[in-house]
C-alpha positions as CSV (number, residue, x, y, z in Angstrom):
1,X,0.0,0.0,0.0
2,X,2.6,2.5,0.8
3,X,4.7,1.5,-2.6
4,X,1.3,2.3,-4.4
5,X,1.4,5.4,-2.5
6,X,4.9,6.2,-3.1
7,X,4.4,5.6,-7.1
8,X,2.0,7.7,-7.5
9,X,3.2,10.8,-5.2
10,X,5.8,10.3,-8.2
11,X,3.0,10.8,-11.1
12,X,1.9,13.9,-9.2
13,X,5.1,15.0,-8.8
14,X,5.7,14.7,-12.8
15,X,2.2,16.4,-13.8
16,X,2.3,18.7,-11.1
17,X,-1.4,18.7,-8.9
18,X,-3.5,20.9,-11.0
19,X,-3.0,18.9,-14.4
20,X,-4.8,15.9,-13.3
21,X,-7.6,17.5,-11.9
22,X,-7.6,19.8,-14.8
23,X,-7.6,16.7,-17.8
24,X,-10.8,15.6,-15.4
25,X,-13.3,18.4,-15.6
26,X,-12.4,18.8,-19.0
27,X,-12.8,14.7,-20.0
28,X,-16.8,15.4,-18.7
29,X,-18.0,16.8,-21.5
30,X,-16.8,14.1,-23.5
31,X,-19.4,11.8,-21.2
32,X,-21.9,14.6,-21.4
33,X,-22.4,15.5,-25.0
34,X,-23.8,12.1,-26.8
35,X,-26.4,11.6,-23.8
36,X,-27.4,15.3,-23.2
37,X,-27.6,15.5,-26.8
38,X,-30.2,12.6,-26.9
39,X,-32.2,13.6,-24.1
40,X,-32.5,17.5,-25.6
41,X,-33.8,16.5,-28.8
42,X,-36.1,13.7,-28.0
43,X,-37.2,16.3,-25.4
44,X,-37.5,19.3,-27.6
45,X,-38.8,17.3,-30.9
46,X,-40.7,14.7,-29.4
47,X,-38.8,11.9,-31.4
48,X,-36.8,9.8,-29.9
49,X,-35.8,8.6,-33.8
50,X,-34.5,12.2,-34.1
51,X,-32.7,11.7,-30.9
52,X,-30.9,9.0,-32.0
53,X,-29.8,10.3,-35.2
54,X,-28.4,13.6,-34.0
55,X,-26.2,11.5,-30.9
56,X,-25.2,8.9,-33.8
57,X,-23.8,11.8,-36.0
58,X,-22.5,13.4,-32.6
59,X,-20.8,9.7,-32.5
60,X,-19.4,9.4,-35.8
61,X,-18.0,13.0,-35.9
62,X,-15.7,11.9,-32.7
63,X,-15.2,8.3,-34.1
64,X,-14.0,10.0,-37.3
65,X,-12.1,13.1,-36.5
66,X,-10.4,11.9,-33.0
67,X,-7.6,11.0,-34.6
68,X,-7.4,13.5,-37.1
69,X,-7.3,16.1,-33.7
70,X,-4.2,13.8,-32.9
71,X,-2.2,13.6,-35.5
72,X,-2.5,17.6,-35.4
73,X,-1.6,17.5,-32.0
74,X,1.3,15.5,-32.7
75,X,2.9,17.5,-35.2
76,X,1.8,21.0,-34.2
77,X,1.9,20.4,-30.6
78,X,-1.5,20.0,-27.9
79,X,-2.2,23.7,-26.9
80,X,-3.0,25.1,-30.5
81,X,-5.2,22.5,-31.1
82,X,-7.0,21.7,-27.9
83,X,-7.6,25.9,-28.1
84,X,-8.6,25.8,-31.7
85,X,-11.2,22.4,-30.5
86,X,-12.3,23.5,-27.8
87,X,-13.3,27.0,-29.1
88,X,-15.3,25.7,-32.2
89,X,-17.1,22.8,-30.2
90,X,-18.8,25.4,-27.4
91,X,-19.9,27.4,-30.4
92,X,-21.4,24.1,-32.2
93,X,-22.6,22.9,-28.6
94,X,-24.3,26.1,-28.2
95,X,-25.7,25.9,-31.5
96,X,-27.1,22.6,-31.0
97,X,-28.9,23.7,-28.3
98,X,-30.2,26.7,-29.8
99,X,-31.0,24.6,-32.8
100,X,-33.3,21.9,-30.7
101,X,-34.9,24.4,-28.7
102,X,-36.2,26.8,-32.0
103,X,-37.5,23.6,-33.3
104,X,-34.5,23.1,-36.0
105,X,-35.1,20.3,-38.6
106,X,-33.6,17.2,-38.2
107,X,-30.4,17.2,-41.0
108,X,-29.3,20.6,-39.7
109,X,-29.7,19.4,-36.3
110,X,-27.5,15.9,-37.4
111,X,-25.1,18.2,-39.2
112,X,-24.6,20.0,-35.9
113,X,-24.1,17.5,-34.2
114,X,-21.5,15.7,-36.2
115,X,-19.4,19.4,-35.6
116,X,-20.4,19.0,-32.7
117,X,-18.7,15.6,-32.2
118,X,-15.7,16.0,-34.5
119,X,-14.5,19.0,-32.4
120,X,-14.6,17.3,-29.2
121,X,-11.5,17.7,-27.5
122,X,-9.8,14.5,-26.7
123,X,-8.4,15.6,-23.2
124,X,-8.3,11.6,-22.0
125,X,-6.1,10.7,-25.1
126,X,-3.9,14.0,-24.7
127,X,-3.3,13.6,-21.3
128,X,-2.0,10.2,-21.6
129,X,0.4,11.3,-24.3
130,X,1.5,14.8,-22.4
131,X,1.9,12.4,-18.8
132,X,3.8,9.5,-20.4
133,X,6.3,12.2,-22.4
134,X,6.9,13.6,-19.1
135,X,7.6,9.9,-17.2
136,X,10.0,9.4,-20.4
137,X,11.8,12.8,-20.1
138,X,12.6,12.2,-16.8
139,X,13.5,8.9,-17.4
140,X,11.1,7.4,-14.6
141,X,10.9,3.5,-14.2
142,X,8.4,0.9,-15.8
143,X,6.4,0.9,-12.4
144,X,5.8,4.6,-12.5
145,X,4.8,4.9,-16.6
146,X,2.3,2.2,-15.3
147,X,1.2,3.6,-12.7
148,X,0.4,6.8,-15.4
149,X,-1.6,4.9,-17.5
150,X,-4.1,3.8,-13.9
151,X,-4.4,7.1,-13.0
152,X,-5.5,8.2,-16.3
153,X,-7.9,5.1,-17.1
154,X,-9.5,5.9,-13.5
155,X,-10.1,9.7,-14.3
156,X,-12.0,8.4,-17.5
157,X,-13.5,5.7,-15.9
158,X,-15.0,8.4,-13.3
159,X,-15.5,11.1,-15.9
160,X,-18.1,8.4,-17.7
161,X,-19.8,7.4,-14.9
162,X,-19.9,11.1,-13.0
163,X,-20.8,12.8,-17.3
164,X,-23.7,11.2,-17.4
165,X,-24.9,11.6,-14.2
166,X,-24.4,15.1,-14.3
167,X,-26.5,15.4,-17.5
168,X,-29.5,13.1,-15.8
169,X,-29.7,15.2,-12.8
170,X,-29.5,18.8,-15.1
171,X,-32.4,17.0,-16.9
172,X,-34.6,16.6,-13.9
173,X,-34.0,19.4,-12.1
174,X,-34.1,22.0,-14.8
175,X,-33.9,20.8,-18.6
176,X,-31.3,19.1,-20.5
177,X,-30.0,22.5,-22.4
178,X,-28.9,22.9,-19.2
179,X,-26.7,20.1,-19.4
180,X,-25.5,20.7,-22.6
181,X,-24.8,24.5,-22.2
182,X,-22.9,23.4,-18.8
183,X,-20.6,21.0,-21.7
184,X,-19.5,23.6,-23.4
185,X,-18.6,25.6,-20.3
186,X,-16.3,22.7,-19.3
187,X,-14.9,23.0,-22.3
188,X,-14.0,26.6,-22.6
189,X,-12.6,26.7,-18.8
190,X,-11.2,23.7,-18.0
191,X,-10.1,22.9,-22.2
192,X,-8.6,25.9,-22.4
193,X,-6.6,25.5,-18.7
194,X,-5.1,21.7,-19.9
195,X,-4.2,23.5,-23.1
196,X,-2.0,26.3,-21.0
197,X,-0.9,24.5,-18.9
198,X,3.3,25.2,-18.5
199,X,3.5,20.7,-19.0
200,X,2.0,21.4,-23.0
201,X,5.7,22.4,-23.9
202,X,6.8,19.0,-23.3
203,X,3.7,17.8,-26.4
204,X,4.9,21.0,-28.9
205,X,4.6,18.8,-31.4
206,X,7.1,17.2,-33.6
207,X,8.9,18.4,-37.1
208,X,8.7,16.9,-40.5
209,X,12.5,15.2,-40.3
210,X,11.1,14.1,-36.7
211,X,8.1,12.2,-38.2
212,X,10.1,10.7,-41.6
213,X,9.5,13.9,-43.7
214,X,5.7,12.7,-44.1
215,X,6.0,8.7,-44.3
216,X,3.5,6.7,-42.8
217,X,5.4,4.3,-41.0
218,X,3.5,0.9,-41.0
219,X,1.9,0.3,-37.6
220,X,2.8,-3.3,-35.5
221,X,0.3,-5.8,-36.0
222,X,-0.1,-5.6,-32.0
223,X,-1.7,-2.2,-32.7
224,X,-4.5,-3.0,-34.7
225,X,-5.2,-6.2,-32.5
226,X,-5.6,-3.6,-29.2
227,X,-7.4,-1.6,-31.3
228,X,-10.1,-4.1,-32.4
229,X,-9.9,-5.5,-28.4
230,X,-10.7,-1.9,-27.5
231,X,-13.8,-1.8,-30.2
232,X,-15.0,-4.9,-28.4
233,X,-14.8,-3.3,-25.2
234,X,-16.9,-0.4,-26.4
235,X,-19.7,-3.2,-27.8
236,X,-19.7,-4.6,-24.1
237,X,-20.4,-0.8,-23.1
238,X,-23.0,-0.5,-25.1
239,X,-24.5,-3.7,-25.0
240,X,-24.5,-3.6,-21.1
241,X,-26.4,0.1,-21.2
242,X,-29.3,-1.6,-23.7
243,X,-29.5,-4.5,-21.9
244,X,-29.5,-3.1,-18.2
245,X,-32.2,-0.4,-19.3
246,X,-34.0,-3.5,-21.0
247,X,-34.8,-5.3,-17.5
248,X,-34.8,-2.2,-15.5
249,X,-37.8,-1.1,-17.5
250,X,-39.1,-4.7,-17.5
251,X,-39.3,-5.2,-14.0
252,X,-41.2,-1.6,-13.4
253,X,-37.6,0.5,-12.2
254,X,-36.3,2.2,-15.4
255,X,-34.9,4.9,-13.2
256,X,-32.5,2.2,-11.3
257,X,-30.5,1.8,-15.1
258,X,-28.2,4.6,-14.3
259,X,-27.6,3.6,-10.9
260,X,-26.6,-0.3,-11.6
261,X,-24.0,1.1,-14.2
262,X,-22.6,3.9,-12.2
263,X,-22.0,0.8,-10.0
264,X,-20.0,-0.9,-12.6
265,X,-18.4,2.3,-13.5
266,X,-17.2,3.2,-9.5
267,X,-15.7,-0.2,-8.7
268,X,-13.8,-0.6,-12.7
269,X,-12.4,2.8,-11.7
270,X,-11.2,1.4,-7.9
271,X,-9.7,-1.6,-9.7
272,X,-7.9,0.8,-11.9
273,X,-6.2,2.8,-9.8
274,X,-5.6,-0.1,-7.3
275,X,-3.7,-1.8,-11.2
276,X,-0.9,0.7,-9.9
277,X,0.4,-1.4,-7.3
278,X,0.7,-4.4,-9.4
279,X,4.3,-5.9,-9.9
280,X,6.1,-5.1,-13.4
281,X,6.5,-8.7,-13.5
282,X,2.8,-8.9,-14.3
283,X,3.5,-7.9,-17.9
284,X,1.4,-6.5,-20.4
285,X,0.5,-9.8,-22.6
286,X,-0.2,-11.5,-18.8
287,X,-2.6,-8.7,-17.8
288,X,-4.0,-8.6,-21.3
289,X,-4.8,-11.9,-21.4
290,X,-6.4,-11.9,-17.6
291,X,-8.4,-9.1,-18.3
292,X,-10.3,-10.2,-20.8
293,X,-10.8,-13.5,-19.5
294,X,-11.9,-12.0,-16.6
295,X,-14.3,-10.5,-18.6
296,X,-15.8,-13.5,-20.3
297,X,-16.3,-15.6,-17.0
298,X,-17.9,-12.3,-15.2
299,X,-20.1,-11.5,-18.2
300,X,-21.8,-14.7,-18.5
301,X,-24.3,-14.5,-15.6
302,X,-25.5,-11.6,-17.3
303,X,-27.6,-13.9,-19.8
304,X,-29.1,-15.7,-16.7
305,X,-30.2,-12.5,-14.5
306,X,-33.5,-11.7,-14.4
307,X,-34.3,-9.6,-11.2
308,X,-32.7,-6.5,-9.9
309,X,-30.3,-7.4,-7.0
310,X,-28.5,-10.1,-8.7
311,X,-28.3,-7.7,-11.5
312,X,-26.7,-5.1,-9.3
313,X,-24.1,-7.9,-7.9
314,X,-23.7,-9.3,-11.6
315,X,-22.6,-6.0,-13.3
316,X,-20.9,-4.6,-10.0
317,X,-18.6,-7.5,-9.9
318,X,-18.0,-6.9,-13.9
319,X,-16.9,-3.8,-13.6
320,X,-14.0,-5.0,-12.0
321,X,-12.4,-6.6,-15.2
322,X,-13.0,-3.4,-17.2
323,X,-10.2,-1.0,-16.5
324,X,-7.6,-3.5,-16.3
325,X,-8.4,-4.7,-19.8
326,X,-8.8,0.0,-20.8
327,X,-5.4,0.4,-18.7
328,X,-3.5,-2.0,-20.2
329,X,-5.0,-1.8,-24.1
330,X,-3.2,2.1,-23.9
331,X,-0.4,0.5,-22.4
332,X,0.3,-1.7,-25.2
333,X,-0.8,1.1,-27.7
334,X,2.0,3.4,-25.7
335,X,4.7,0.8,-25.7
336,X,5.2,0.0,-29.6
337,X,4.0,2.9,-31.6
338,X,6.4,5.7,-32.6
339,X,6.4,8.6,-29.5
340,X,5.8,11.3,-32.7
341,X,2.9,9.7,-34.0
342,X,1.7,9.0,-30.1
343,X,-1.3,10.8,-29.4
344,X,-3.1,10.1,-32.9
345,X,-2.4,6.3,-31.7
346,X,-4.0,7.0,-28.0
347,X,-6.9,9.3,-30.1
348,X,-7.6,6.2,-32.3
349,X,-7.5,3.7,-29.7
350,X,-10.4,6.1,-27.7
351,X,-12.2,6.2,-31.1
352,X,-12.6,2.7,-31.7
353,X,-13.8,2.5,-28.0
354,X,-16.6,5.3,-28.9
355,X,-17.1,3.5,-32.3
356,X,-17.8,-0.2,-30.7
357,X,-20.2,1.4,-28.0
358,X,-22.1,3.1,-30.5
359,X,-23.0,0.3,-33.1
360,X,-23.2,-2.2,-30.3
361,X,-25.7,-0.1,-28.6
362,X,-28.2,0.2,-31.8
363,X,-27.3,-3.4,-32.9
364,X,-28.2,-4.6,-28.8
365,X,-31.4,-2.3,-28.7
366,X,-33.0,-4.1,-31.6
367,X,-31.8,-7.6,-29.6
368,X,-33.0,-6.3,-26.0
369,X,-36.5,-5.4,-28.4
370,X,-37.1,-8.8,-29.8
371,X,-35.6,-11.4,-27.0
372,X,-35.8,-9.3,-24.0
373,X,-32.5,-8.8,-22.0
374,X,-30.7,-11.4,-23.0
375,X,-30.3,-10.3,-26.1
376,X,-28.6,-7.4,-25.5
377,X,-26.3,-9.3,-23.1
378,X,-25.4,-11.8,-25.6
379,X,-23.5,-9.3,-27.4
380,X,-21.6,-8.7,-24.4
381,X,-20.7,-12.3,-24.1
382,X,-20.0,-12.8,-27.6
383,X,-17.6,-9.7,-27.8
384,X,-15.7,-10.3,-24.5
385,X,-15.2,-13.7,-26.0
386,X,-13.8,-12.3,-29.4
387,X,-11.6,-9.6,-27.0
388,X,-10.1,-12.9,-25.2
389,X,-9.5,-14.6,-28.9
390,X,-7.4,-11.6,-29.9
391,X,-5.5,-11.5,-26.9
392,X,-4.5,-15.3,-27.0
393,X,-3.6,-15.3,-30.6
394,X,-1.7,-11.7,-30.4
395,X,1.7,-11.6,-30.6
396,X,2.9,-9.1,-27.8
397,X,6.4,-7.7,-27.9
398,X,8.5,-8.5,-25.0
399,X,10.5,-5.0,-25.0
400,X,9.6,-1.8,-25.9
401,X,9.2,-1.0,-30.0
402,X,12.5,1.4,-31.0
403,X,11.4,4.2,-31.4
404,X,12.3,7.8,-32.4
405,X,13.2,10.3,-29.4
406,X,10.7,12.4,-28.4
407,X,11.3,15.7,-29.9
408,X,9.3,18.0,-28.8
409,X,11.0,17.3,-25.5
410,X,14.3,17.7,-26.9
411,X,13.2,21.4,-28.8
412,X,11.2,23.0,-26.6
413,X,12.3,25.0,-23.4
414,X,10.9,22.6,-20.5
415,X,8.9,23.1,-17.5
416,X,10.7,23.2,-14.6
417,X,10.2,20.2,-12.7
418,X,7.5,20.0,-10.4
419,X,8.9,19.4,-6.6
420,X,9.8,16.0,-6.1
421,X,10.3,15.2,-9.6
422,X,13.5,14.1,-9.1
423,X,12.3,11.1,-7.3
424,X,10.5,9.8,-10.8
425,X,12.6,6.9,-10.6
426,X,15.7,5.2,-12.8
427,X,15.7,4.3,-16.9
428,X,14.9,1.1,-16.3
429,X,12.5,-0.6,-13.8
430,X,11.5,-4.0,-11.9
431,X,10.5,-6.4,-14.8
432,X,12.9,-5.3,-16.9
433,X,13.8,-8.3,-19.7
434,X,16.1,-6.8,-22.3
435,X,17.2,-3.5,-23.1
436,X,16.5,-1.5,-26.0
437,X,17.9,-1.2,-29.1
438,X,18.2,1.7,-31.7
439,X,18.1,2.1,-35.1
440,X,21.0,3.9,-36.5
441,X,20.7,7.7,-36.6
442,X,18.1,7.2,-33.7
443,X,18.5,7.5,-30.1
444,X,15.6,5.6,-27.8
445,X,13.8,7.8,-24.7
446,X,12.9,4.0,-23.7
447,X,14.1,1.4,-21.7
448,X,12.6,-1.8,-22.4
449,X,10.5,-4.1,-20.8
C-alpha cells in the first residue's frame, strides 16, 4: 500500500497537482455531450428517432475526426489545437442547443451534431500522451509509466460514470439545455486551462525530419489487434447500457438503469487505480490476457439474470475486469508505436472505444426489443469472447518497440520540474527483460520491458 502510494506521489510530482484534476473536468464533457444530446432532442422534438440520429452523427464525428485532432496535436503540438477544439465545439454545442430548442429540422440538427462531435477535445487521449512524455523525459521507471496509465484510465472511468450523471440530474431538475450549455462551459474553462498548462511544452509537437519527412510508417500488427480489443470493449459498453435499461424497465424500475452502471463504473475505476500497485513482472501480454478472460467468466451471468439485486451484484462485480483490460489496451498502444505519431495512436485507440459502443448499442437495442435482455447481453458475451481470442492469438512484444526520441521534449524550453520530480525513478525498472535497441541515426527515450 505505501509503494502504491509512493508511485503515484511520483505521477503527481511529474504532472504537477492541477494537471490531473484539470484533464478531469475537462474529459466530462466528452461523457456529457452524446447523452445530453439525446435527451434535448427527443425532449425538444418529441422523437426519440430524431434523438438517435443527432447523438449517432455526434458519435461518428468523434469516431472519425479523433484521430485527425491527434495527428494535429502531434505535429503542431497540444495547446494550439485543444484551443482551436475546444473554441469551435462550445460554439457548435451552443448551436445545438439553440437549434433543438427553436425547433430546427432534423439534417441541420444531425449536421450540428457531427461538428459538434468531431471538435470534441480528446483531453483523456492527450493527457495520456503529455503524462507518459513527461515519465519518459525524466526517465522514470516501468512501475511509474504504469502507474500513469491507472491514473489516467480511473479519471476516465470516473469522468463516464460522473458525465452522465451530471447530465440526468440537469435534466430533472431544470432541462437538458442545461446540461448541454454546462458541456461547453467545461470545455471553454477547463479545455482551455489543460491547453496552458506550463507541461503542454513538453507535447509542442514534432517536425517533419522528426516524423520521416511525411512517411506513414507501417503500424505493428499488436496495434491493430488492441485496437479491435478496445472496439469490443466499447460493444460490451453498449451492449451492457441496452441490456440493463432492457430489465430495468421490465421489472417496473427504469430509473435504477443509471444507478446499476454507475455501479459498474465506480468499482472498474477502484480496480484501476488499485492496477498501480501491481508488480512489473505482471506484464502487459499476462494482464491482457487476464483481463479479458476476466471479462468473459464475469459476463456470463449476465444472460441468466432476471431480477434487480442479482443484476446489481452481476454488473458490479464486472466492472471489476474493465479497467484492467482499458489500462492495459493504452499500455500496449503506448509501448510500440512511434512517441511522434503517439497521441493520434492514443486518439484512435479512444475512437474505436466510442465507435464499438455506439453500433453495439443500436445493434443490442434491436436484440433487448425482440428477446428481452438477453439479447442485449449476448452481445456482451459474444464480444468479450472475441476480445479474449485476440488477446490469446496476439503476438505481444517482450521490449519496448524502437522508437524515435521524443522531440518536442528535446526542442522545446521545458517546465521546470514539479517538486519532487527528481524522485520519478531510474531508466529502467523491476520487470525489466532486455534493453532497447536503436536504429541507427536514432536515439531511444525508452528502456525496455
Amino acid at each position: 500500500m505505501v509503494g502504491t502510494v509512493n508511485t503515484y506521489r511520483k505521477v503527481i510530482a511529474l504532472t504537477g497537482p492541477l494537471l490531473p484534476l484539470v484533464s478531469f473536468f475537462a474529459r466530462l464533457p466528452v461523457a456529457m455531450s452524446q447523452f445530453g444530446s439525446v435527451l434535448l432532442v427527443a425532449e425538444t422534438s418529441g422523437s426519440l428517432a430524431t434523438a438517435g440520429i443527432v447523438g449517432g452523427t455526434l458519435s461518428a464525428g468523434q469516431v472519425v475526426f479523433g484521430p485527425v485532432l491527434g495527428r494535429l496535436a502531434d505535429r503542431h503540438g497540444q495547446r494550439p489545437v485543444v484551443l482551436a477544439a475546444a473554441a469551435v465545439n462550445a460554439v457548435a454545442t451552443a448551436a445545438l442547443v439553440a437549434g433543438a430548442l427553436g425547433g430546427l429540422a432534423t439534417f441541420p440538427l444531425a449536421a450540428i451534431g457531427a461538428v459538434t462531435g468531431a471538435s470534441v477535445p480528446l483531453i483523456g487521449p492527450l493527457a495520456r500522451t503529455r503524462s507518459v512524455a513527461l515519465a519518459h523525459r525524466a526517465k522514470s521507471d516501468e512501475g511509474v509509466v504504469g502507474a500513469v496509465h491507472s491514473l489516467e484510465g480511473t479519471l476516465d472511468e470516473i469522468s463516464f460514470v460522473f458525465g452522465p450523471a451530471l447530465v440526468g440530474l440537469a435534466a430533472l431538475v431544470a432541462h437538458p439545455a442545461v446540461a448541454l450549455g454546462g458541456a461547453a462551459a467545461l470545455v471553454v474553462v477547463f479545455g482551455t486551462a489543460f491547453a496552458l498548462h506550463p507541461t503542454a511544452s513538453v507535447t509542442a509537437g514534432s517536425p517533419a525530419r522528426a516524423r520521416g519527412a511525411g512517411v506513414r510508417v507501417r503500424q505493428p500488427r499488436v496495434v491493430h489487434a488492441v485496437r479491435g480489443s478496445l472496439a469490443l470493449q466499447g460493444a460490451m459498453f453498449g451492449a451492457c447500457q441496452a441490456g440493463i435499461a432492457s430489465l430495468t424497465a421490465q421489472l417496473g424500475v427504469p430509473g435504477q438503469a443509471g444507478i446499476v452502471y454507475a455501479a459498474m463504473g465506480v468499482v472498474s475505476a477502484a480496480v484501476g487505480l488499485a492496477l498501480g500497485a501491481l508488480p512489473a513482472r505482471f506484464g502487459l501480454r499476462l494482464r491482457w490476457r487476464v483481463a479479458t478472460g476476466a471479462a468473459l467468466v464475469l459476463s456470463v451471468p449476465l444472460l441468466f439474470t432476471e431480477s434487480l439485486w442479482p443484476l446489481y451484484a452481476v454488473v458490479t462485480v464486472l466492472g471489476a475486469a474493465y479497467a484492467p483490460h482499458l489500462i492495459t489496451a493504452f499500455a500496449l498502444t503506448e509501448r510500440v508505436v512511434e512517441p511522434a505519431r503517439l497521441a493520434e495512436a492514443m486518439a484512435f485507440a479512444a475512437s474505436s472505444l466510442v465507435a464499438g459502443q455506439a453500433v453495439a448499442l443500436a445493434v443490442s437495442g434491436r436484440l433487448a426489443e425482440a428477446y428481452g435482455p438477453a439479447g442485449a447481453f449476448a452481445v456482451a458475451v459474444g464480444a468479450a469472447a472475441l476480445s479474449l481470442t485476440l488477446a490469446l492469438v496476439t503476438r505481444v512484444p517482450a521490449a519496448r518497440t524502437p522508437a524515435k526520441a521524443f522531440i518536442p521534449a528535446q526542442q522545446t524550453a521545458s517546465p521546470q520540474p514539479a517538486a519532487g520530480q527528481s524522485a520519478a525513478g531510474s531508466a529502467t525498472g523491476p520487470g525489466t527483460t532486455s534493453p532497447t535497441t536503436t536504429r541507427p541515426g536514432t536515439t531511444s527515450p525508452y528502456a525496455g520491458r
